[in-house]
KEBA-588537 format. One line per 10 residues: number of its first residue (from 1); their letters; for each residue x, y, z of N, C-alpha, C, O, CB. Coordinates in pm, whole numbers, plus 32768, in hexadecimal, padded with zeros to 4 digits. Glycine has a CB too. Layout:
% residues N
NUM) a) X,Y,Z,X,Y,Z,X,Y,Z,X,Y,Z,X,Y,Z ~ ... .
This chain:
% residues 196
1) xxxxxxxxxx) 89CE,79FC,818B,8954,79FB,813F,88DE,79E1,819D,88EE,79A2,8206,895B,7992,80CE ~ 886A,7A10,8177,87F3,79FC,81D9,87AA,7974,81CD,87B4,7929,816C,8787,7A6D,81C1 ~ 8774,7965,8220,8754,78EB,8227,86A8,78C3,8217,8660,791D,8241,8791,78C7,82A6 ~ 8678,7872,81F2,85D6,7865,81B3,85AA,78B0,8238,85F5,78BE,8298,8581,77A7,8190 ~ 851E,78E0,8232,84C7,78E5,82C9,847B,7880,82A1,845D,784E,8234,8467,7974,82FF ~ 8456,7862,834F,841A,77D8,836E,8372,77D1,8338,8330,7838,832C,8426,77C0,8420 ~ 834D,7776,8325,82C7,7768,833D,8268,77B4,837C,81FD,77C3,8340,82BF,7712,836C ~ 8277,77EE,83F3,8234,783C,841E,8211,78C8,83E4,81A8,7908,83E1,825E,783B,847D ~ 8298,78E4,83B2,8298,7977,8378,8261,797D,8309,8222,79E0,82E3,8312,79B5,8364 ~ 8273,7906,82BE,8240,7909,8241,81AB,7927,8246,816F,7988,8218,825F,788D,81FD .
11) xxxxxxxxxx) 8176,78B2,828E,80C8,78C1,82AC,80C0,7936,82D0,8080,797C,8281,807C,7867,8320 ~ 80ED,7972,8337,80C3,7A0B,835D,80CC,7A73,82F2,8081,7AD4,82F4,811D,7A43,83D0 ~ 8125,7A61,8296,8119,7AB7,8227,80E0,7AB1,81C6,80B1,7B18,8196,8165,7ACC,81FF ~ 80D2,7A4A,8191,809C,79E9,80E8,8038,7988,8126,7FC3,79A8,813C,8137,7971,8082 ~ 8080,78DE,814A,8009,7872,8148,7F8E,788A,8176,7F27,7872,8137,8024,7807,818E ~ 7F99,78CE,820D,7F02,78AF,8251,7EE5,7971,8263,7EAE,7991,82CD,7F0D,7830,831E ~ 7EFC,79BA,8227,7EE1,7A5E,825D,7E95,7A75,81D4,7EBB,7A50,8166,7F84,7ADB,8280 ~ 7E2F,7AB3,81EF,7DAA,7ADF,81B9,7D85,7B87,8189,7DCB,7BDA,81C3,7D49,7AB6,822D ~ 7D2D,7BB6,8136,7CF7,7BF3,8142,7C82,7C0B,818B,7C20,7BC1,8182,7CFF,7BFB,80FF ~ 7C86,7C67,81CD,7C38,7C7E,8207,7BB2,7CC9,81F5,7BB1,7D24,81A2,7C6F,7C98,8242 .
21) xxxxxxxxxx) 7B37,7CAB,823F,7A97,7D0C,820E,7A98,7D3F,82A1,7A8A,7DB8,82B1,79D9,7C9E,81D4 ~ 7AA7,7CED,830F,7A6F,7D68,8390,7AC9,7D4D,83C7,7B23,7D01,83A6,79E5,7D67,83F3 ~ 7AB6,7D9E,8441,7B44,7DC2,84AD,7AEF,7DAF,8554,7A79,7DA7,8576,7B93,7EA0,848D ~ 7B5D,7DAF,8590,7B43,7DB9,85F6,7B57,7E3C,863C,7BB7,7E89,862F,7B73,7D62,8620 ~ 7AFB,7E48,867D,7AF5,7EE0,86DA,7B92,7EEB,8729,7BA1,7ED4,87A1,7A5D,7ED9,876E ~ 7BF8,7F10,86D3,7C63,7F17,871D,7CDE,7F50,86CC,7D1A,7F2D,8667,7C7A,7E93,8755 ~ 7CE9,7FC1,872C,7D53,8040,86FF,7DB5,7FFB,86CC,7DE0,7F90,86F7,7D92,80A8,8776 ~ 7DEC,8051,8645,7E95,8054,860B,7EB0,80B8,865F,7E60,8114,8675,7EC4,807A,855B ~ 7F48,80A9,86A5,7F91,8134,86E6,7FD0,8157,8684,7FD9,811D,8618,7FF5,812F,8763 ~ 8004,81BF,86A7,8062,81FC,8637,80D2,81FE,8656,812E,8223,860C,804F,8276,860D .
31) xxxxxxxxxx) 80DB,81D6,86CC,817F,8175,86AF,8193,810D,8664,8204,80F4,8638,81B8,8132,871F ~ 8107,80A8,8641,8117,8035,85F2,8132,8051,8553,817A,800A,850C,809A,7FE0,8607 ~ 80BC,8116,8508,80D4,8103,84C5,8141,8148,8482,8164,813A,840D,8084,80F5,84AF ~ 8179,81A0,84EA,823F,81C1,84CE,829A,8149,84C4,8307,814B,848C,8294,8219,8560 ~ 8258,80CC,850B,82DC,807F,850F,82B5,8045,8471,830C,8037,841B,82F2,7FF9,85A5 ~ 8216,8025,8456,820E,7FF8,83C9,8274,8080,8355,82BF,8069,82F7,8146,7FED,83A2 ~ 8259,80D6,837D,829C,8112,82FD,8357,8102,82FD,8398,8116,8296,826A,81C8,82FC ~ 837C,80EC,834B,83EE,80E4,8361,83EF,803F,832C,8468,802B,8326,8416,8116,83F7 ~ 83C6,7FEF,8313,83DB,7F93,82D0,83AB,7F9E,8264,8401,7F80,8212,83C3,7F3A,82FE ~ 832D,7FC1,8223,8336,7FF3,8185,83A6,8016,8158,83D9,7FDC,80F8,82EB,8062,8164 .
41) xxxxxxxxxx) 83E3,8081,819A,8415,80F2,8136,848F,80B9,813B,84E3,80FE,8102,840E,819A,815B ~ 84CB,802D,817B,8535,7FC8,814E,851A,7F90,80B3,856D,7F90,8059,8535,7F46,81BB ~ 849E,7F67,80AC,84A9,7EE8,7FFB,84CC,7F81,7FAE,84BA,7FFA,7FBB,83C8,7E6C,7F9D ~ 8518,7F03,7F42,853C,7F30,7ED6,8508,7F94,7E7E,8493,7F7B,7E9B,8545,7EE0,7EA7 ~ 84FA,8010,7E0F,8502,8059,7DBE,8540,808E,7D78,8598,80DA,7DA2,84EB,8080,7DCE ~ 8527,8077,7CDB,8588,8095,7C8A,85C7,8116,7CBD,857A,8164,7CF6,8556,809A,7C02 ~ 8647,813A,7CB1,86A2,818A,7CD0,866D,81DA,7D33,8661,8254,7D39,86D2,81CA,7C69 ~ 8642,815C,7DA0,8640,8194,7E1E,85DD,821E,7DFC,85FC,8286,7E36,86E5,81B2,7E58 ~ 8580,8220,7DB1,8521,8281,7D84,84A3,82B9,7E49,84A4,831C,7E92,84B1,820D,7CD6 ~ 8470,8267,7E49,8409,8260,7EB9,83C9,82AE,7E93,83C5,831C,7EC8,8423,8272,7F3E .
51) xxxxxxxxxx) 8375,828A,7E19,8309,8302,7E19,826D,82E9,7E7E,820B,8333,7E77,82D8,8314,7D66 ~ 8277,8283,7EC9,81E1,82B5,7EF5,81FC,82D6,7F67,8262,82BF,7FA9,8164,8256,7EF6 ~ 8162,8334,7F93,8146,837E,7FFB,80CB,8331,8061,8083,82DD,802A,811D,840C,7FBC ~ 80BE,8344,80BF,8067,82E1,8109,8008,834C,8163,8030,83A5,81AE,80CB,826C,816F ~ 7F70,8321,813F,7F45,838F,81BC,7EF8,8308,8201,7EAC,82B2,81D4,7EC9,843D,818C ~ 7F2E,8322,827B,7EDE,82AA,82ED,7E3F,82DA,8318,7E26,8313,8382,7F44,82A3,839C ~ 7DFE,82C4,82D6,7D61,8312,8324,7D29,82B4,839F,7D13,823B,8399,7CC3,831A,829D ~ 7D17,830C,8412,7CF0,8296,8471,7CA0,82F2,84D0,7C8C,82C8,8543,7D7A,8237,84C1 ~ 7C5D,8396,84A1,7C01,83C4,84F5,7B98,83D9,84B1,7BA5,83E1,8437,7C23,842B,8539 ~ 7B06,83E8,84F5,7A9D,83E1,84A9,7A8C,844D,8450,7A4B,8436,83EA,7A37,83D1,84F2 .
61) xxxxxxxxxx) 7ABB,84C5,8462,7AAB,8534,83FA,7B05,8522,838A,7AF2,856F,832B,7AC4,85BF,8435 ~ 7B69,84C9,837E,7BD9,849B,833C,7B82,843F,82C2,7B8D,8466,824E,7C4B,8442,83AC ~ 7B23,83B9,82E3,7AE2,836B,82C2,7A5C,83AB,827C,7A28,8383,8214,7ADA,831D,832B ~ 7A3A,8406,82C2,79D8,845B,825D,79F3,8484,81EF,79AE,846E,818C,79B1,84C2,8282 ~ 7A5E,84C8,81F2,7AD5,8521,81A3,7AB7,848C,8110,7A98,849E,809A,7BBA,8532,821C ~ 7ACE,8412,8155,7AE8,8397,80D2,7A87,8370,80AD,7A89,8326,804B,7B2D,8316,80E7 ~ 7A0E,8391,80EA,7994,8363,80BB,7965,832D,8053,7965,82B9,8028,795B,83A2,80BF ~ 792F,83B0,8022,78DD,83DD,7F8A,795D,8397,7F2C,7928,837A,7EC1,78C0,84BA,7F66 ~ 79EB,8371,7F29,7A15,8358,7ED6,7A18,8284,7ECD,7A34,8233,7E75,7A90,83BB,7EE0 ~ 79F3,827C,7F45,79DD,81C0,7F2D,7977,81A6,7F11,7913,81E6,7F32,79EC,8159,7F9A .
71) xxxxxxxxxx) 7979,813C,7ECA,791C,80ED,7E74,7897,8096,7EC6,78C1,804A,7F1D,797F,8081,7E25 ~ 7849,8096,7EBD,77D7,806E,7F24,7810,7FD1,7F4C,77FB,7F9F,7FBB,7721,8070,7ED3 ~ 7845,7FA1,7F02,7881,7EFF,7F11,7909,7F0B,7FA0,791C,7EA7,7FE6,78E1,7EC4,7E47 ~ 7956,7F89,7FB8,79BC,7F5C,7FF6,798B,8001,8066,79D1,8051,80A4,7A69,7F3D,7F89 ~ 7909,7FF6,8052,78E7,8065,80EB,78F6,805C,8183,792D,8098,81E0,7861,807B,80F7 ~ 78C0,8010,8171,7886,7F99,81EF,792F,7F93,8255,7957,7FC8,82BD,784B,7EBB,8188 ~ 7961,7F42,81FB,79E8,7EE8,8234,7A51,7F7A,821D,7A91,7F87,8285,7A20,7E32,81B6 ~ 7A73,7FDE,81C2,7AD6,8015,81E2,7A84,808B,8255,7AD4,80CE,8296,7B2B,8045,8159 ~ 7A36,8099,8263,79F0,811F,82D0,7A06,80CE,8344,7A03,811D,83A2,7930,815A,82BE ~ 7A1C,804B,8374,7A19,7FE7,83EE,7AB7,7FDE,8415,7AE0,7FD5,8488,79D3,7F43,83C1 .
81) xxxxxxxxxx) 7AFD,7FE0,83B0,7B7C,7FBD,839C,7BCF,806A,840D,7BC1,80E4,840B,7B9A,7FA8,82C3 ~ 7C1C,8007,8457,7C82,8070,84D7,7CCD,809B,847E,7CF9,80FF,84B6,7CEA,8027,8564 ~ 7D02,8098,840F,7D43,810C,83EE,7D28,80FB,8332,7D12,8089,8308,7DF7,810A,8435 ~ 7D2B,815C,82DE,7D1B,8126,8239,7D8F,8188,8224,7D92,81FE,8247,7C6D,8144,81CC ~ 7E2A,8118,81BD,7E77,8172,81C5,7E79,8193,8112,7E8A,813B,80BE,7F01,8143,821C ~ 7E65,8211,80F8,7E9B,8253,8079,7F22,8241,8035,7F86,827D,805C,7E98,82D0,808F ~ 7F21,81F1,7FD2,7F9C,8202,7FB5,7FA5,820A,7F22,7F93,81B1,7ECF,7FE9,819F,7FEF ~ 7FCA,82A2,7F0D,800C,8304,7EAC,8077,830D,7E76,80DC,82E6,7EB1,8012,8360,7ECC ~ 807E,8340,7DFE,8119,8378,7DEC,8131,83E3,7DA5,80D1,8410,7D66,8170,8320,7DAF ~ 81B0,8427,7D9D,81C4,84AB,7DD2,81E7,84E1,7D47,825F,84E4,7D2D,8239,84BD,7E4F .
91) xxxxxxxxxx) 81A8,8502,7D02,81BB,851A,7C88,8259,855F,7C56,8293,8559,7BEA,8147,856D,7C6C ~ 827C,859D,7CD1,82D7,8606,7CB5,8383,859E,7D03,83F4,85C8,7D1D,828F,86BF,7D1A ~ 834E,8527,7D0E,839F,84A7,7D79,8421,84CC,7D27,8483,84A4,7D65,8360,83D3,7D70 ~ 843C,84FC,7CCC,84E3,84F7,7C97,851F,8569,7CAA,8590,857D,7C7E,84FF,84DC,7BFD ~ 84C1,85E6,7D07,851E,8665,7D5A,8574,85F5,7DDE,85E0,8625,7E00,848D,8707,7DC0 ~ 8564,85B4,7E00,85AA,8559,7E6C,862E,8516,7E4F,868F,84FB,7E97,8550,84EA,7E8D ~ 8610,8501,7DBB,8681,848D,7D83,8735,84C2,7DA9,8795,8475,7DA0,8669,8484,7CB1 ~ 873D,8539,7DCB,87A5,8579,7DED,87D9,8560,7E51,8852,855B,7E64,879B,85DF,7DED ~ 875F,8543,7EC1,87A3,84F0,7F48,8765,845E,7F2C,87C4,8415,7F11,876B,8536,7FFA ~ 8700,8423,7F29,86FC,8387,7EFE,8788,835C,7EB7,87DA,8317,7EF3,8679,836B,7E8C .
101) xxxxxxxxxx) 879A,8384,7E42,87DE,8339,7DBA,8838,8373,7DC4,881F,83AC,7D5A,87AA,833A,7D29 ~ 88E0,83C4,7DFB,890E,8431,7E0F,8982,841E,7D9B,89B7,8479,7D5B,8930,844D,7EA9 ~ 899C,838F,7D91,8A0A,8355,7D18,8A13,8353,7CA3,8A71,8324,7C64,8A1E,82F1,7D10 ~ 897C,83A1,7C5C,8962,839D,7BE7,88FC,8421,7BD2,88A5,842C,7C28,892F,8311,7BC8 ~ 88FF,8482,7B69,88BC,84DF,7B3D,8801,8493,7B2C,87CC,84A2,7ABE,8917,8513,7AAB ~ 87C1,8458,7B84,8749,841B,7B62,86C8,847D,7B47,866D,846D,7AF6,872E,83BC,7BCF ~ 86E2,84F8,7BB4,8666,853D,7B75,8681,8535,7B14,8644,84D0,7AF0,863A,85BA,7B8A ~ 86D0,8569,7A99,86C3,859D,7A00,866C,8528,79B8,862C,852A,794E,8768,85B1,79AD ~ 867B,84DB,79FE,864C,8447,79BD,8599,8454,79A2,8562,840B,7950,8675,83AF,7A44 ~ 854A,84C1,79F6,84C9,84D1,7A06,84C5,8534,79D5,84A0,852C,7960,8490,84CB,7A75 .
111) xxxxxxxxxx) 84DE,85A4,79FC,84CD,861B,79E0,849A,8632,7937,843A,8672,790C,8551,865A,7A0A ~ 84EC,85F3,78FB,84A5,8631,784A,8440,85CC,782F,8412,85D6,77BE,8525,862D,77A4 ~ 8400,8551,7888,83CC,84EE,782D,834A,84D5,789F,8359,8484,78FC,8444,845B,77FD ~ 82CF,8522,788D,82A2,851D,791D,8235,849A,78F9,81DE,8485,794D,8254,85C6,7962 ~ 8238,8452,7895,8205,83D2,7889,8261,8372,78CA,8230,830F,7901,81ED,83B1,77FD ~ 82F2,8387,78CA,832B,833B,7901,833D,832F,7998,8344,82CA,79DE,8381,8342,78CB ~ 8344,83C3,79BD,8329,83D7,7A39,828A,8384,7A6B,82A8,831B,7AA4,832E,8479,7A45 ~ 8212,8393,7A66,81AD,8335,7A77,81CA,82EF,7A88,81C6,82C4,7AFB,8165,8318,7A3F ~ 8203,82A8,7A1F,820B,820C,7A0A,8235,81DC,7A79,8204,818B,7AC8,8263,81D9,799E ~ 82C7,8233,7A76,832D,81D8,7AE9,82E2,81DD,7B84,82EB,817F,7BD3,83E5,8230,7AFB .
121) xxxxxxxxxx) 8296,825F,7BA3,826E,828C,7C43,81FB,821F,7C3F,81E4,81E0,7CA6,8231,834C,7C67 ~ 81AC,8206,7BC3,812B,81B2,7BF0,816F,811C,7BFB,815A,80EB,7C6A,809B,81BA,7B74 ~ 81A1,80E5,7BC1,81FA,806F,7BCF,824E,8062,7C60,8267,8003,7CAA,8261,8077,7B56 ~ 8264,80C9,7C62,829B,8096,7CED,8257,80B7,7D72,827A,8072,7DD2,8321,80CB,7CFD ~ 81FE,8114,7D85,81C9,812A,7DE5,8151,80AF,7DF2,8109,809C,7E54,81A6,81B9,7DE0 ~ 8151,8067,7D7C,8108,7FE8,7D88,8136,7FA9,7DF7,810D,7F8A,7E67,8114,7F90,7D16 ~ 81C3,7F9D,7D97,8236,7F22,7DE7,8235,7F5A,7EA5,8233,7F04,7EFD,831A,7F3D,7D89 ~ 8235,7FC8,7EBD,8230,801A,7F36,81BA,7FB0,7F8F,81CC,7F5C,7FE6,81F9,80D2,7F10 ~ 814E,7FDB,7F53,80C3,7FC2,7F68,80E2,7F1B,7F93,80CB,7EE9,8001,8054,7FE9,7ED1 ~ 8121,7ED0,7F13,8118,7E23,7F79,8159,7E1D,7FBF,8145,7DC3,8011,8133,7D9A,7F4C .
131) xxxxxxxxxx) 81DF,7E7E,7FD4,823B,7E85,807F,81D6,7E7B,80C7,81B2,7E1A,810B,8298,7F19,80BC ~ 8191,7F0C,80B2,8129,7F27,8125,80DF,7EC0,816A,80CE,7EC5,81E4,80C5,7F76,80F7 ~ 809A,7E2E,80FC,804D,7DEC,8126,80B5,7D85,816D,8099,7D5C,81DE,7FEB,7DC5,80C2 ~ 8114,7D62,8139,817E,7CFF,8189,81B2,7D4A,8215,81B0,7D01,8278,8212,7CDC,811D ~ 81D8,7DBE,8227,81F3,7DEF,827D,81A3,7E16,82E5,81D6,7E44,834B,8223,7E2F,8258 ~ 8106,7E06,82D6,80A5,7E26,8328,80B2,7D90,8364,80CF,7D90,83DC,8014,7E62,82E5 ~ 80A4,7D1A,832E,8082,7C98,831C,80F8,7C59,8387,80EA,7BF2,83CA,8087,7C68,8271 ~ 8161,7CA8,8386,81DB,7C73,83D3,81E9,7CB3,8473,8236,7C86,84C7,8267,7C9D,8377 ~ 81A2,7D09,8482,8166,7D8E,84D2,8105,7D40,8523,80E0,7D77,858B,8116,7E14,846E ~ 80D0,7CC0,8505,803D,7C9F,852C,7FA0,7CD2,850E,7F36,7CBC,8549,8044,7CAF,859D .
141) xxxxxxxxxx) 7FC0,7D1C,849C,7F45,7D53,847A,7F0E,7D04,8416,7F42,7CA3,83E0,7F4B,7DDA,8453 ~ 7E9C,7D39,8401,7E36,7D14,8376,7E15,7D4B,833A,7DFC,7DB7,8371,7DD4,7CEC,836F ~ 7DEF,7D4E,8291,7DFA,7D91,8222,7D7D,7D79,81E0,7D26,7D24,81F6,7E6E,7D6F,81D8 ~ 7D88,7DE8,817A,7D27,7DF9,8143,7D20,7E41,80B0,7CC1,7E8D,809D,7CEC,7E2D,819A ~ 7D74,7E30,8053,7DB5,7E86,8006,7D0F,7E97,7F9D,7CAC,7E53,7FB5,7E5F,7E3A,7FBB ~ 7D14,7EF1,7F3E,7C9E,7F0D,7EEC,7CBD,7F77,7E75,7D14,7FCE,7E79,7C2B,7F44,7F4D ~ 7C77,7F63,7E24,7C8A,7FA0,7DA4,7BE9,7FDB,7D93,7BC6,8005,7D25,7CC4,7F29,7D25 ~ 7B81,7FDC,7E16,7AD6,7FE0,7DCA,7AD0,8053,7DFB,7AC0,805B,7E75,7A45,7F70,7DF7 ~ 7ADC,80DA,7DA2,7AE5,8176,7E05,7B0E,81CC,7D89,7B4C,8197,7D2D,7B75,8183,7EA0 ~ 7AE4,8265,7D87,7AF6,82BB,7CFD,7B94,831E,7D64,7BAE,835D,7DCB,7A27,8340,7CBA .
151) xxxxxxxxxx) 7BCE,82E9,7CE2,7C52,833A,7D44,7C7A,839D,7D22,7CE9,83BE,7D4C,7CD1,8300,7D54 ~ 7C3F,83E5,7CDC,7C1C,848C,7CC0,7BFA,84B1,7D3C,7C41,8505,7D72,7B9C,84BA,7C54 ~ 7B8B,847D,7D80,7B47,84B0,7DD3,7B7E,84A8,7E65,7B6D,84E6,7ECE,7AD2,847D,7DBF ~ 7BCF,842F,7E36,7C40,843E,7EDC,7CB2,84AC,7EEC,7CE7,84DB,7F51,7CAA,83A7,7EF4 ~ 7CD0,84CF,7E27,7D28,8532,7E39,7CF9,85D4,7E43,7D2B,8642,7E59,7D80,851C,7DD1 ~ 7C98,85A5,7E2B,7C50,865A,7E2F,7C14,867D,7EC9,7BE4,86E4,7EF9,7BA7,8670,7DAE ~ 7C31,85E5,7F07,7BFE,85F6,7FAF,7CC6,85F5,7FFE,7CF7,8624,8065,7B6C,8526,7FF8 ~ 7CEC,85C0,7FAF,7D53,85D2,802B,7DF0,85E5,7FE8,7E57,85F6,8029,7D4E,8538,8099 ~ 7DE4,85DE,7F59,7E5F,8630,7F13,7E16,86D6,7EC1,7E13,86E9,7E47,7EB0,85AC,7E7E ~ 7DF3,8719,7F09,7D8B,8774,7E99,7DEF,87D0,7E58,7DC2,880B,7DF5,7D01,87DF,7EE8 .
161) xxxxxxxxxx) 7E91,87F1,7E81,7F05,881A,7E1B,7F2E,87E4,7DB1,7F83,8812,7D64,7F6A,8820,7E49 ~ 7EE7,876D,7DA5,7F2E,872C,7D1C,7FAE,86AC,7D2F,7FDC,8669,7CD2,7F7F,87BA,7CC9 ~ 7FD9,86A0,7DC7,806D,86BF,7DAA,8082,8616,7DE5,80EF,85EA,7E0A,80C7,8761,7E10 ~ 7FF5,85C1,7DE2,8002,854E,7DE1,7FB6,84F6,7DAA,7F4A,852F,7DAC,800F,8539,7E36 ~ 7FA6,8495,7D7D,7F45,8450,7D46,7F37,83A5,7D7B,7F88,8349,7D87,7F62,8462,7CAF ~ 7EC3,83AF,7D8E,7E82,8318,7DCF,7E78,82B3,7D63,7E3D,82A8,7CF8,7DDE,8324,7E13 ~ 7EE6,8259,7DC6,7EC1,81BE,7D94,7E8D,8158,7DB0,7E6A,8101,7D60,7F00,8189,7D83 ~ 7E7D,8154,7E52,7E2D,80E6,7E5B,7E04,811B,7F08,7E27,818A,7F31,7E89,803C,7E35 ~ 7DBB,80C0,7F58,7D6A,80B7,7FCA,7D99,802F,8010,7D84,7FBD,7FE7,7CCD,80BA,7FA1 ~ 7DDD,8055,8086,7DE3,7FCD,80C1,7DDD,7FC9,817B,7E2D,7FD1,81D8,7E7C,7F8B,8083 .
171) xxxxxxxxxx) 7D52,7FB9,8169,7D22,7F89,81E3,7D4E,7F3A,8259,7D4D,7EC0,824C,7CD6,7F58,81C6 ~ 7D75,7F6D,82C8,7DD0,7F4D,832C,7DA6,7F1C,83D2,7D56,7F63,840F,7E1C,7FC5,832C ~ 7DCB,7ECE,83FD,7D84,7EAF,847D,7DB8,7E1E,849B,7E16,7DDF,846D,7CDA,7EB8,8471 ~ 7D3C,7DF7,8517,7D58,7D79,8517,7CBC,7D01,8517,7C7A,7CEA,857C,7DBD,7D72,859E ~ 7CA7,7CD5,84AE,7C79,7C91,8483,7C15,7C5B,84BB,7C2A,7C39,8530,7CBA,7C61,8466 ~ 7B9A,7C41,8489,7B39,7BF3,84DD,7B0E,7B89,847A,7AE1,7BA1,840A,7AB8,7C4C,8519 ~ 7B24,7AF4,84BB,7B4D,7A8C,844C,7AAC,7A5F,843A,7A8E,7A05,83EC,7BCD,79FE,8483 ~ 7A52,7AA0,8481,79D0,7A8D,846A,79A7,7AAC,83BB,795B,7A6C,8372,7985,7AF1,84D8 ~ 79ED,7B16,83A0,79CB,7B6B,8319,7A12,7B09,8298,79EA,7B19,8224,7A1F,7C23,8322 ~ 7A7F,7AA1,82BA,7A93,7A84,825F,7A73,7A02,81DA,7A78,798D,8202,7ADE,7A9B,8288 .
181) xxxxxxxxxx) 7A59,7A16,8161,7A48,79BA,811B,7AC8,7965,80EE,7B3B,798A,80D3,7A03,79EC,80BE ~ 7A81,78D3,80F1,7AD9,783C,80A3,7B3A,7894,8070,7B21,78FD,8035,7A82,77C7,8010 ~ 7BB3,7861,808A,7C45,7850,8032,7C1F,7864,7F8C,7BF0,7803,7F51,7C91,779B,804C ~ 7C2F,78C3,7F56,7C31,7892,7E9B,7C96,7884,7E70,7D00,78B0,7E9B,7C00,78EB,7E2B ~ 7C74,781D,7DDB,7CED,77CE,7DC4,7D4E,784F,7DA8,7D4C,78C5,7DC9,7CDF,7755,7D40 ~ 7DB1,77F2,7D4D,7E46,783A,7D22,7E47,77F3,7CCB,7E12,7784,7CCB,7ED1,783D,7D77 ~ 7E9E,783C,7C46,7EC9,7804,7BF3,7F37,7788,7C12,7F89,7775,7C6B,7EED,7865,7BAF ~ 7F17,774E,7BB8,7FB0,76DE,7BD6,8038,7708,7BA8,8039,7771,7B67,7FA6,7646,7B81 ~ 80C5,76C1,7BBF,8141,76FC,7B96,810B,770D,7AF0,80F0,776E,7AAA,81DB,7690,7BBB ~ 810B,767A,7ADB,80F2,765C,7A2E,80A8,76D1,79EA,80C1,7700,797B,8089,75CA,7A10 .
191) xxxxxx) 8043,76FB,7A46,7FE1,7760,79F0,7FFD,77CA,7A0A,7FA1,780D,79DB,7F57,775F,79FE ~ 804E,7816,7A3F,80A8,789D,7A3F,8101,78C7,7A20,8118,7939,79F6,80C3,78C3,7A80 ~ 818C,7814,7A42,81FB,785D,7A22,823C,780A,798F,8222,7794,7977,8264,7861,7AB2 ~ 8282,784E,794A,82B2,7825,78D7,8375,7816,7920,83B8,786A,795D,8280,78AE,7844 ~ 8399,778C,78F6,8440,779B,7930,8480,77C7,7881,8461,7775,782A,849B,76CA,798B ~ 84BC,781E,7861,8506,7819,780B,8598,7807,77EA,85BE,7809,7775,84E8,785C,77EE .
């Protein structure tokens, strides 16, 4: 059985690791962010589904491309930000299930119910999305995840087939602790969790 991680890891992932507003002038390689996807695409998904898709933007015609679709509030910090990664999902994610899921008939499971299909790809390409931020976080990077952006407009800039749809924005780099604001609270156990 595995054993707790220490203190250190914890802070590096959860206690003391932050969101981030600015970055420092300093390249992601893309060896760092192959080795990040290769640890995403380990966490969990229902029947091993993996519906999201990731576009790493990290050149300036790339960042233009995202412009017009962020919100004047998260301009600044994701246009500064070394890499802003897209992460989508694949509407069509249960043509895969044949090699993902190979033990069970799972496409059929989408195919007639395309509310269900949604459901399940946006739910999990969520779950994808907080790999992403733990897995950047374990990587030595800094984050920046965001919801302030019209994601029509990211998909009509960089899915314009249809054949993916945007869920969220998460800003990648390494951190400039100048940018950041006070710790905010957290709920307490009492005020979140119910033991039944």
């Amino acid at each position: 059985m595995a054993e707790p991680l220490g203190a250190q890891a914890l802070d590096q992932l959860f206690r003391t690791a932050r969101t981030h507003y600015k970055w420092q002038d300093r390249p992601v390689s893309d060896e760092t962010l192959r080795d990040l996807y290769e640890l995403v695409k380990m966490g969990p998904t229902s029947a091993n589904c993996e519906p999201a898709r990731f576009v790493f933007i990290r050149t300036p015609e790339a960042k233009e491309k995202l412009r017009p679709a962020l919100s004047s509030g998260n301009l600044e910090k994701t246009m500064s930000a070394p890499v802003i990664a897209i992460v989508a999902w694949d509407v069509a994610f249960y043509s895969k299930l044949p090699e993902l899921f190979p033990h069970a008939d799972a496409k059929s499971w989408f195919t007639g119910s395309p509310a269900f299909a949604e459901a399940t790809a946006f739910r999990n390409s969520s779950l994808q999305a907080a790999y992403l931020i733990l897995a950047a976080r374990s990587l030595g990077l800094d984050t920046g995840p965001m919801s302030g952006f019209n994601a029509a407009k990211v998909d009509e800039a960089f899915f314009p087939d249809g054949g993916c749809k945007t869920n969220m924005l998460v800003n990648l780099g390494y951190g400039d602790e100048s940018g950041l604001f006070g710790r905010l609270p957290r709920l307490a156990f009492d005020q979140a969790v119910t033991l039944a």
